[in-house]
C-alpha positions, 0 to 999 in steps of 0.5 A: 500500500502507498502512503496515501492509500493508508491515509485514506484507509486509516480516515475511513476507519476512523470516520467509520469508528466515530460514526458507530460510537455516535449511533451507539449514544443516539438510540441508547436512550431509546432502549433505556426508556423501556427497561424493566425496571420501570414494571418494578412495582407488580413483581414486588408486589407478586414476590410479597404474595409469593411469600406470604403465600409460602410463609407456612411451610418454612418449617418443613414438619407444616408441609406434610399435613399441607 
């Protein structure tokens, strides 16, 4: 490869390589406005009944007669 040829080789590389980090930081904040956790609170509120559901049977001689 000549000189130039690099030179154009290693501009396009970089140009490619600022145009993927900044795509990346434009459509990130798209995904992050959907996040699970954003529905935190009904699985709270499933694990609480889960718990209290079960609550009985953390001595296991109560899960015999159950």
């Amino acid at each position: 490869m000549t000189q130039m040829t690099k030179a154009v080789h290693n501009g396009a590389i970089s140009f490619l390589s600022l145009a993927l980090s900044w795509s990346v930081v434009t459509v990130m904040p798209l995904f992050a406005q959907d996040s699970p956790h954003a529905h935190h609170a009904p699985t709270a509120k499933l694990v609480q009944d889960v718990r209290s559901a079960t609550r009985q049977f953390l001595d296991v001689n109560n899960a015999a007669p159950a």
